[in-house]
N, C-alpha and C positions, 0 to 999 in steps of 0.2 A: 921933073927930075929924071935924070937918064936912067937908073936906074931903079926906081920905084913902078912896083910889079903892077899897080892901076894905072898910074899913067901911062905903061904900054899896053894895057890892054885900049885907055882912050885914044893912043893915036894907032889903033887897028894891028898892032906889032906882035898882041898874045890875042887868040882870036877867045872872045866871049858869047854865049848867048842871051843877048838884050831884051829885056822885058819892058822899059819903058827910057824916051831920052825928051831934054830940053835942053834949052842955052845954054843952062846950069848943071845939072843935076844927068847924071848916068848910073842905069842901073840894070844890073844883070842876075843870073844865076847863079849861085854859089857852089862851085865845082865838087865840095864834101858835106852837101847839105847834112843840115842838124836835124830838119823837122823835114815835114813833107812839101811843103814848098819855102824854098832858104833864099832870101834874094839879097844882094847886095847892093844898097843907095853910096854912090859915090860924088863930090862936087867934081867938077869938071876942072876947077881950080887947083892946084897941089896945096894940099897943110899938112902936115904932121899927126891931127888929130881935134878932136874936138874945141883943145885950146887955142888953137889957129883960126877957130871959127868966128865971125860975126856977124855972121844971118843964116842962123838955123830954118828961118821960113821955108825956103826956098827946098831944101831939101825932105821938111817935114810935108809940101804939100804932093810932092813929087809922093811920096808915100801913102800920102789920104787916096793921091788918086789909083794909084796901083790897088790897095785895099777894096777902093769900091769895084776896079774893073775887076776882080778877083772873086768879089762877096764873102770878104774876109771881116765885113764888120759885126755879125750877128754873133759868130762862132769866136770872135776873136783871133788876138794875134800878139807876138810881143816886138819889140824893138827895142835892140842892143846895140852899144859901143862902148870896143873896149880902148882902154885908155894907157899905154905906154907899158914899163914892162909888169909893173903889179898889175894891171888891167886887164893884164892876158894879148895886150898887141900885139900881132906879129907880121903883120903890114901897115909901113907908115905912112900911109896916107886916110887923111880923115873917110869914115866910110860906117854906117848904119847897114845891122843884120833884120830884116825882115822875116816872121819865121811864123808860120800857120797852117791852117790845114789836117791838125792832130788838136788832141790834148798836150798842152807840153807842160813840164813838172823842175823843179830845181829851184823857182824862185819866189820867195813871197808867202804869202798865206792866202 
């Protein structure tokens, strides 16, 4: 999409800094990190968001392997997507927050 702000970062147009890439799956930095290390998992594909998806794998392993090259499994981590405008979306293309490296608090018990 011409104007969807990750597909120009995928075709090199908004310049990002990349943490890890495959066929599929691109993922970078998150420019107003939340936690102390904030990454963004994006497919390579355009969707709208989660409900466009139909092979979550591919992006989930892109993930396993950032975590282990990180050693973000012992200490944990969370992973987020939000979903359209109650979701809090505010880029539409489908895209997973990576966020570790702290204690983080807001969700769960």
């Amino acid at each position: 999409m011409d104007d969807c702000l990750f597909c120009k970062i995928l075709k090199g147009e908004i310049p990002s800094e990349k943490i890890y890439e495959d066929d599929k799956v691109y993922a970078f930095k998150d420019i107003a990190p939340m936690a102390k290390y904030h990454f963004l998992f994006i497919p390579k594909e355009h969707g709208q968001n989660i409900n466009d998806v139909s092979d979550f794998n591919t992006i989930f392993e892109a993930i396993k392997k950032v975590v282990a090259e990180y050693n973000f499994t012992d200490d944990g981590y969370r992973v987020v997507t939000n979903v359209n405008k109650f979701g809090g979306q505010t880029v539409f293309h489908t895209h997973f927050h990576l966020l570790a490296g702290e204690q983080l608090t807001g969700f769960g018990r």
